[in-house]
MMTF fields as JSON, N, C-alpha, C and O atoms, coordinates in Angstrom:
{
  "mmtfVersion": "1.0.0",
  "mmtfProducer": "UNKNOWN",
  "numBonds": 419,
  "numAtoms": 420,
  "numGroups": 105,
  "numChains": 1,
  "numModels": 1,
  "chainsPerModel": [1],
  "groupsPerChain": [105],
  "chainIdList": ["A"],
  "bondAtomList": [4, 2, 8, 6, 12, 10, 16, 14, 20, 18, 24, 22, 28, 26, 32, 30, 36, 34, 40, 38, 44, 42, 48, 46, 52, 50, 56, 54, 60, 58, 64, 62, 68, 66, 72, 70, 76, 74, 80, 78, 84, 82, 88, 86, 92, 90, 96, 94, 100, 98, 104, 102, 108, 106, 112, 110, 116, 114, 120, 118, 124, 122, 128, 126, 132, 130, 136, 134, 140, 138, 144, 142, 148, 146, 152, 150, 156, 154, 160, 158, 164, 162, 168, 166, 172, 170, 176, 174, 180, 178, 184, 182, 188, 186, 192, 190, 196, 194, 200, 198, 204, 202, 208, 206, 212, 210, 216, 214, 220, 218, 224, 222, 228, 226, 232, 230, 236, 234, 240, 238, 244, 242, 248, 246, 252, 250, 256, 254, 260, 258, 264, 262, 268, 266, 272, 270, 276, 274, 280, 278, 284, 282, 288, 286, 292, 290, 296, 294, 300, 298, 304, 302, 308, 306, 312, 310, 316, 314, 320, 318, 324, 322, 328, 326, 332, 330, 336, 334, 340, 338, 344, 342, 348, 346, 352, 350, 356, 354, 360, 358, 364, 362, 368, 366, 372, 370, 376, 374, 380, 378, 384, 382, 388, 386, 392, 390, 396, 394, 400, 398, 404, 402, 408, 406, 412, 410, 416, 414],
  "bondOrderList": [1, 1, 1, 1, 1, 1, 1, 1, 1, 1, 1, 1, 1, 1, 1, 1, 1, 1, 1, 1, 1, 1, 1, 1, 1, 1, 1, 1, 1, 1, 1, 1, 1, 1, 1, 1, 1, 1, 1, 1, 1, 1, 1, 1, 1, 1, 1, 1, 1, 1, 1, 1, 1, 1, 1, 1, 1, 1, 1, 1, 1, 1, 1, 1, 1, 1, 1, 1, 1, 1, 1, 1, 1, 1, 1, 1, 1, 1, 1, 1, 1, 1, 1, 1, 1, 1, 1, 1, 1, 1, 1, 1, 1, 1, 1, 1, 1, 1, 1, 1, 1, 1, 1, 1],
  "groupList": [{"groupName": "UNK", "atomNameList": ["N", "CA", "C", "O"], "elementList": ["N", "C", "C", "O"], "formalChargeList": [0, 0, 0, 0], "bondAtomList": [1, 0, 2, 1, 3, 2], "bondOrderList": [1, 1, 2], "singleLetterCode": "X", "chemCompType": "L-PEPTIDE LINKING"}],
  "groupTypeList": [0, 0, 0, 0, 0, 0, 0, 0, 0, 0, 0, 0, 0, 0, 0, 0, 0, 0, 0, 0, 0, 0, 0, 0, 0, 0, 0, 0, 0, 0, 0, 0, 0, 0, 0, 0, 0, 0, 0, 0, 0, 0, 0, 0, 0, 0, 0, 0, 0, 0, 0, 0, 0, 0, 0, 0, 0, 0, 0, 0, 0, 0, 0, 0, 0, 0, 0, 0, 0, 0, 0, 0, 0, 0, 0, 0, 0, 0, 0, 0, 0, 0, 0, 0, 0, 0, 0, 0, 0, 0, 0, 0, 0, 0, 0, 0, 0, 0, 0, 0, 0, 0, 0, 0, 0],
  "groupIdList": [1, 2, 3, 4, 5, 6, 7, 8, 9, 10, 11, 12, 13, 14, 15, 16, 17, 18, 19, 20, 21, 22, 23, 24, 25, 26, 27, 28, 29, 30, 31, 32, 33, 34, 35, 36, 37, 38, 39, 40, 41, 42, 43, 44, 45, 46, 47, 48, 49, 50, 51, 52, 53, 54, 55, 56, 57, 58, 59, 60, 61, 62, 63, 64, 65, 66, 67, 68, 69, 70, 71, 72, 73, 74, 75, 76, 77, 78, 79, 80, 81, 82, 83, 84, 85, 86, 87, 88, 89, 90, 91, 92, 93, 94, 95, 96, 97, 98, 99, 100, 101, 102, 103, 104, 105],
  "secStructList": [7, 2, 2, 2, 2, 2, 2, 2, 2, 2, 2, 2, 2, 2, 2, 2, 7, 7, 7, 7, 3, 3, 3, 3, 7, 7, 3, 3, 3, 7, 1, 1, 7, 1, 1, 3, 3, 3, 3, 3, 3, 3, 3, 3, 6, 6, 6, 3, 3, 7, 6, 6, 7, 3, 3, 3, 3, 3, 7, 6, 6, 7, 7, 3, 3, 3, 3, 7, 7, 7, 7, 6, 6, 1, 3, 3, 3, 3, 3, 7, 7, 1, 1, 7, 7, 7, 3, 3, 3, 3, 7, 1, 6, 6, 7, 3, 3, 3, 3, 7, 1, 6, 6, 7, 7],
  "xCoordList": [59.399, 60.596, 61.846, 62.822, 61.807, 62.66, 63.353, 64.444, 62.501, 62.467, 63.515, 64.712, 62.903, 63.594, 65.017, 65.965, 65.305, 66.757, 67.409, 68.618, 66.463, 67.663, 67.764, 68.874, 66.779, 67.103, 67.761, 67.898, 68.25, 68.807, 70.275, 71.067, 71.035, 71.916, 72.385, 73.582, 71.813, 72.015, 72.213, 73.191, 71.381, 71.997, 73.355, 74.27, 73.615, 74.784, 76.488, 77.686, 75.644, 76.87, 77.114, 78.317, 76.551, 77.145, 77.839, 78.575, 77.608, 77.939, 79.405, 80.267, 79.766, 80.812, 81.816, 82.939, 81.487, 82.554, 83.751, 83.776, 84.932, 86.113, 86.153, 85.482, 87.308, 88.789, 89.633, 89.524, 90.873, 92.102, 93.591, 93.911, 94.118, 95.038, 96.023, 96.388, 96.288, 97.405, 98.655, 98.257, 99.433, 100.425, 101.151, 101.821, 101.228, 102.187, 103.165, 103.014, 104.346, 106.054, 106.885, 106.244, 107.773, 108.226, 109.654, 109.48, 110.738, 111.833, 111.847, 111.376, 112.215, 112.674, 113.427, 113.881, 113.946, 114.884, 114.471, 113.665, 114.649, 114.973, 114.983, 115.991, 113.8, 114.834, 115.593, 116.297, 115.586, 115.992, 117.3, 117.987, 117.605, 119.146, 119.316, 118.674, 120.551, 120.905, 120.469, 120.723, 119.624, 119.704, 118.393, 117.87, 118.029, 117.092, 116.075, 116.541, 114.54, 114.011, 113.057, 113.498, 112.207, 111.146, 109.58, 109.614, 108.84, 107.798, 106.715, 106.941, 105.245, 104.708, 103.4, 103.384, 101.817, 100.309, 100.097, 100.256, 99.56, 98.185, 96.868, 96.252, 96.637, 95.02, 94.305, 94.933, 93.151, 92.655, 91.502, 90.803, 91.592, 91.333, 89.325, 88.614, 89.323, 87.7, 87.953, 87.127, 89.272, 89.406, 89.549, 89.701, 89.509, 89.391, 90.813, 91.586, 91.303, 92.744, 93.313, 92.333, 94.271, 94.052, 95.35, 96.545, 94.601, 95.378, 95.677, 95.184, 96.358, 97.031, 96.994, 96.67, 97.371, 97.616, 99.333, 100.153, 99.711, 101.033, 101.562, 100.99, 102.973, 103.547, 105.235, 105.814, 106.046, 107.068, 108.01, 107.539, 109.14, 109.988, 111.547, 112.252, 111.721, 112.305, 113.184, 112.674, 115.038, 115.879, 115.724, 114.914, 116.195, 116.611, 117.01, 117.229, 117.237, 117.525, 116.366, 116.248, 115.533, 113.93, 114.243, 113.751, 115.25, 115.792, 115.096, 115.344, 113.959, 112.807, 113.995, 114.915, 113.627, 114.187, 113.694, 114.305, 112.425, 111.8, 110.176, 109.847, 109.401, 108.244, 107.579, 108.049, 106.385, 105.062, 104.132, 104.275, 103.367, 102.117, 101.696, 101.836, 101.023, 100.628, 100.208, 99.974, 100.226, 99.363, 97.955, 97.366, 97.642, 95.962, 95.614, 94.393, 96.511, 96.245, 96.967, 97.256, 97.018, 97.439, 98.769, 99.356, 99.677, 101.191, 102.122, 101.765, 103.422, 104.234, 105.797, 105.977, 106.948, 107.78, 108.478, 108.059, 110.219, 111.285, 112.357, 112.235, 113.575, 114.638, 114.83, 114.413, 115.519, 115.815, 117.05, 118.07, 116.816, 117.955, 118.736, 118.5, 119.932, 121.095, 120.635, 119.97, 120.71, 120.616, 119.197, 118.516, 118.644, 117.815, 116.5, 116.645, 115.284, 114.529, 112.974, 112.954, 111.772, 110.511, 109.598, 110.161, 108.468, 107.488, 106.622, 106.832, 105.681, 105.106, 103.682, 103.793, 102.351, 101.01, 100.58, 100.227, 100.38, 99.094, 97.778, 97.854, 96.61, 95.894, 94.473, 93.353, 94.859, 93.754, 94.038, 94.735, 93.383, 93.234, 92.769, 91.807, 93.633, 93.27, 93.459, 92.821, 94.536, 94.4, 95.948, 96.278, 96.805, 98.178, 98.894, 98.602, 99.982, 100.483, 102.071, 102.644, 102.396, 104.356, 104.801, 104.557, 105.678, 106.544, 107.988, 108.421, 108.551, 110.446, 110.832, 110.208, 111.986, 112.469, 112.513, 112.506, 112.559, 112.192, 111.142, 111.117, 110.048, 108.586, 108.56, 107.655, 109.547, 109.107, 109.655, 110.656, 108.769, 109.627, 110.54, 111.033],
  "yCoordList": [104.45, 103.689, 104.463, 104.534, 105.052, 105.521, 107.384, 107.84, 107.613, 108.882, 108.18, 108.463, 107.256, 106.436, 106.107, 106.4, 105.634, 105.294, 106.69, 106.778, 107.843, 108.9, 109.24, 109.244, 109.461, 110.193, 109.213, 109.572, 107.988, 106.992, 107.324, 107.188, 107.76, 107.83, 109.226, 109.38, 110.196, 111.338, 111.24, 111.868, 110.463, 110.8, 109.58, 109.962, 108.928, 108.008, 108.815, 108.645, 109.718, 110.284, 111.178, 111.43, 111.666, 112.946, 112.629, 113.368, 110.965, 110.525, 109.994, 109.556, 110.025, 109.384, 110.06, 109.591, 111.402, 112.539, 112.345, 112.596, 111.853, 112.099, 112.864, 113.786, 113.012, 114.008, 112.892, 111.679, 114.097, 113.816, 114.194, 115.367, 113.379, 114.194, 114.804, 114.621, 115.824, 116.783, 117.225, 117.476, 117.329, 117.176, 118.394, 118.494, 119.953, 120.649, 120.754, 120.79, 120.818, 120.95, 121.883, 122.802, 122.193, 123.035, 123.175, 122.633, 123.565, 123.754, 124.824, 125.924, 124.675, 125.58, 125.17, 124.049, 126.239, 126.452, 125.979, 126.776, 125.383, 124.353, 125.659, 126.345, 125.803, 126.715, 125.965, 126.668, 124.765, 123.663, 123.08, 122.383, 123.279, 123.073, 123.632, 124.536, 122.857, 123.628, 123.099, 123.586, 121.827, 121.044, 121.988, 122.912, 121.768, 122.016, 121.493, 120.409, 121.548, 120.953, 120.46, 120.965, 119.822, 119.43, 120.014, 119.649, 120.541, 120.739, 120.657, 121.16, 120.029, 119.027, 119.003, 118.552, 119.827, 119.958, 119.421, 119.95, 117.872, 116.974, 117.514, 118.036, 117.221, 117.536, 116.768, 115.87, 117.039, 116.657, 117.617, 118.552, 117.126, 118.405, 119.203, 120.096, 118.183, 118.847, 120.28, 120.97, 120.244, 121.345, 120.457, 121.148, 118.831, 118.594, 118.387, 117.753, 118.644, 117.967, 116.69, 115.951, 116.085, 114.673, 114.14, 113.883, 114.137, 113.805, 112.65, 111.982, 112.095, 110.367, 109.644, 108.488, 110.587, 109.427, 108.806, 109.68, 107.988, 107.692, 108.48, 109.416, 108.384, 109.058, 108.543, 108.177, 108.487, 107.632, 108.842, 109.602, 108.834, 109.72, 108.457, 107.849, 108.357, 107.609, 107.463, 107.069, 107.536, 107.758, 107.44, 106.516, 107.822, 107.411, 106.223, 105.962, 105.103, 103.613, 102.791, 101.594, 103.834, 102.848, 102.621, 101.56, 103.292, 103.149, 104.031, 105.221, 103.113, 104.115, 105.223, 104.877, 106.208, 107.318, 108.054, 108.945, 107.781, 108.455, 107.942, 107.859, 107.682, 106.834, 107.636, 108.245, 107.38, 108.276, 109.019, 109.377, 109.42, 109.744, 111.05, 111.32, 112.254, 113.502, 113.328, 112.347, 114.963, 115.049, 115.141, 114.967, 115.605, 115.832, 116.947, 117.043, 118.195, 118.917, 119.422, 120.448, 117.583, 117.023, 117.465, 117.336, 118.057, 118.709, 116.797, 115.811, 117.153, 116.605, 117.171, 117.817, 116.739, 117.41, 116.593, 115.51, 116.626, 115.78, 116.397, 116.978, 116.212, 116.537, 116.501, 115.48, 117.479, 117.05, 115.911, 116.062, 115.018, 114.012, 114.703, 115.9, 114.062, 114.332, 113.771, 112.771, 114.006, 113.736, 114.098, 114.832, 113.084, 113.148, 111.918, 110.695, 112.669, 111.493, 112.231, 113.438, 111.458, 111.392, 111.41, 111.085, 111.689, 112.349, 111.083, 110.834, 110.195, 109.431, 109.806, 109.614, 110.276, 110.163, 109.397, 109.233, 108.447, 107.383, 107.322, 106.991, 107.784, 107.751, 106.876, 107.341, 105.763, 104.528, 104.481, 105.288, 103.339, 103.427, 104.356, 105.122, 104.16, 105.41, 106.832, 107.792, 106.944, 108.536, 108.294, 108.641, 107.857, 107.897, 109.034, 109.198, 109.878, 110.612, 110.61, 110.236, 110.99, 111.287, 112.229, 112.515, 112.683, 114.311, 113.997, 113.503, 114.119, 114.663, 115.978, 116.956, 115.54, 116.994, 117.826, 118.987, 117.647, 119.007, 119.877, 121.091, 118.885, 119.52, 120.466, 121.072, 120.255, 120.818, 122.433, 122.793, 123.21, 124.895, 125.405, 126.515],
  "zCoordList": [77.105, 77.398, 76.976, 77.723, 75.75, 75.169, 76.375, 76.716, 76.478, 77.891, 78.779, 78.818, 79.46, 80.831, 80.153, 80.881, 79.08, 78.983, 78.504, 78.292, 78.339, 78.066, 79.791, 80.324, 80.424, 81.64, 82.438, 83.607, 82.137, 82.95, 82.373, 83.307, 81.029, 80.586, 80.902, 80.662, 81.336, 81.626, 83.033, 83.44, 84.103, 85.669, 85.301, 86.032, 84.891, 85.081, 84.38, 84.603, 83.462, 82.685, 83.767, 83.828, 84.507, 85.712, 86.596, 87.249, 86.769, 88.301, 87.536, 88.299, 85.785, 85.699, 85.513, 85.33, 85.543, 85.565, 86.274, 87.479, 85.575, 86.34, 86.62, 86.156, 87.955, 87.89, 88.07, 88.253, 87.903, 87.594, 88.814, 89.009, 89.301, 90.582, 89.516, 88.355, 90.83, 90.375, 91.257, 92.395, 91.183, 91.615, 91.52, 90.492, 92.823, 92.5, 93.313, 94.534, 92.685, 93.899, 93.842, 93.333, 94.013, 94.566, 95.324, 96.415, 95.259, 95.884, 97.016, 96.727, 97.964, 99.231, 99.702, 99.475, 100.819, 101.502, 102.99, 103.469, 103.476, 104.586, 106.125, 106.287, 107.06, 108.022, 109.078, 109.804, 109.287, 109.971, 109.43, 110.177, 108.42, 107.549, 106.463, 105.928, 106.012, 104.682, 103.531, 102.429, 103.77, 102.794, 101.89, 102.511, 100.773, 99.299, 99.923, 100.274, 100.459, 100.51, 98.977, 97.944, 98.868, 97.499, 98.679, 99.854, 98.375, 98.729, 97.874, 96.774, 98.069, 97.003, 97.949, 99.094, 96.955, 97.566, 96.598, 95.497, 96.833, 96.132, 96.306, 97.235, 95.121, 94.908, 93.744, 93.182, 93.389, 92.246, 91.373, 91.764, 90.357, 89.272, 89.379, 88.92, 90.208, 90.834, 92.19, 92.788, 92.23, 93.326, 94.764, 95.771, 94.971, 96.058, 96.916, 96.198, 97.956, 98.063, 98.551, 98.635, 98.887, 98.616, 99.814, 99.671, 100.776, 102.266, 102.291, 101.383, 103.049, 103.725, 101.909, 101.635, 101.031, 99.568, 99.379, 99.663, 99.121, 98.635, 98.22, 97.661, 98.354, 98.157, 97.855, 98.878, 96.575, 96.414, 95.595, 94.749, 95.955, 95.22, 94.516, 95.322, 93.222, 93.003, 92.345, 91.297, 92.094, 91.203, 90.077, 90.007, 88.902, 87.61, 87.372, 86.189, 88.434, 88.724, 89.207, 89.465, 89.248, 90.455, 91.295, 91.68, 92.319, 93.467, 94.454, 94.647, 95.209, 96.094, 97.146, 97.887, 96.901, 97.856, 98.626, 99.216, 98.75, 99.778, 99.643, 98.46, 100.329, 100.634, 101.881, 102.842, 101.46, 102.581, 102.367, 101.198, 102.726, 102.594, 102.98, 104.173, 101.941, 102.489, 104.068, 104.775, 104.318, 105.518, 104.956, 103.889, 106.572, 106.659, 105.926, 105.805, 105.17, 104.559, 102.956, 102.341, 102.779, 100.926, 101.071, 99.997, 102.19, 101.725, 102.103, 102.747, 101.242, 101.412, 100.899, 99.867, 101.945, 102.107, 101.995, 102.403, 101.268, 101.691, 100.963, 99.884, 101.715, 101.089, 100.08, 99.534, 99.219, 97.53, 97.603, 98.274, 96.969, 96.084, 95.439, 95.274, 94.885, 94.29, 93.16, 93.432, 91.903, 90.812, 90.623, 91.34, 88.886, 88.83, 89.394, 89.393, 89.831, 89.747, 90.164, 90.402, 90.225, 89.834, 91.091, 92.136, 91.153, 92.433, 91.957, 90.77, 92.589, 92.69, 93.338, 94.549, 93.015, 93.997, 93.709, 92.541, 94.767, 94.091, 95.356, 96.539, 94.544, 95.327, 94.701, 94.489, 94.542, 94.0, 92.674, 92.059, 92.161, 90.739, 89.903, 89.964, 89.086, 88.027, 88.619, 88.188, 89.816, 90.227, 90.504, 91.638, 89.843, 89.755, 88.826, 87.641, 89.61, 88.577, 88.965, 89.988, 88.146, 88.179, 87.228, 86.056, 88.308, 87.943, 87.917, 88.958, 87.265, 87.145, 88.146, 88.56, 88.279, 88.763, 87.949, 88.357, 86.891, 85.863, 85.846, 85.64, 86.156, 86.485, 88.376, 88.95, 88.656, 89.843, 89.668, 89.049, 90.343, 90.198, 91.073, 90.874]
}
């Protein structure tokens, strides 16, 4: 008996292996205008990437500024804001993360 509950605690501990999303961004240059763009590849910390997830960019007021969802290949793009404010992924429970514009390069 004692066997069966280790090898029962051992396939369940594998299958409970998180990951973790990750979130990298990025500033560019726009060839379509002048504006700053923010450029921003979701993923998660198993290496997988993380397409059609939420996506919320939001002032220093909680004033939503931009809303939507990666593409089919985890990228997401939007103009930079004026001031400061925060990158939003949410892709289910427990796979939520947020970045500052400080964090972006």
């Amino acid at each position: 008996m004692r066997y069966i509950l280790l090898i029962l605690l051992t396939v369940l501990s594998v299958q409970a292996r998180a990951h973790y999303p990750l979130l990298s961004c990025e500033f560019t240059e726009s060839e379509q205008s002048s504006a700053e763009q923010v450029f921003c590849d979701a993923g998660f910390s198993d290496g997988t990437k993380a397409p059609n997830v939420v996506m919320e960019v939001f002032s220093e007021d909680d004033e939503t500024l931009v809303s939507g969802h990666t593409d089919d290949l985890a990228k997401f793009q939007f103009e930079r804001p004026e001031g400061i404010f925060f990158i939003i992924m949410d892709a289910g429970p427990g796979h939520v993360i947020e970045i500052s514009d400080e964090e972006v390069n």
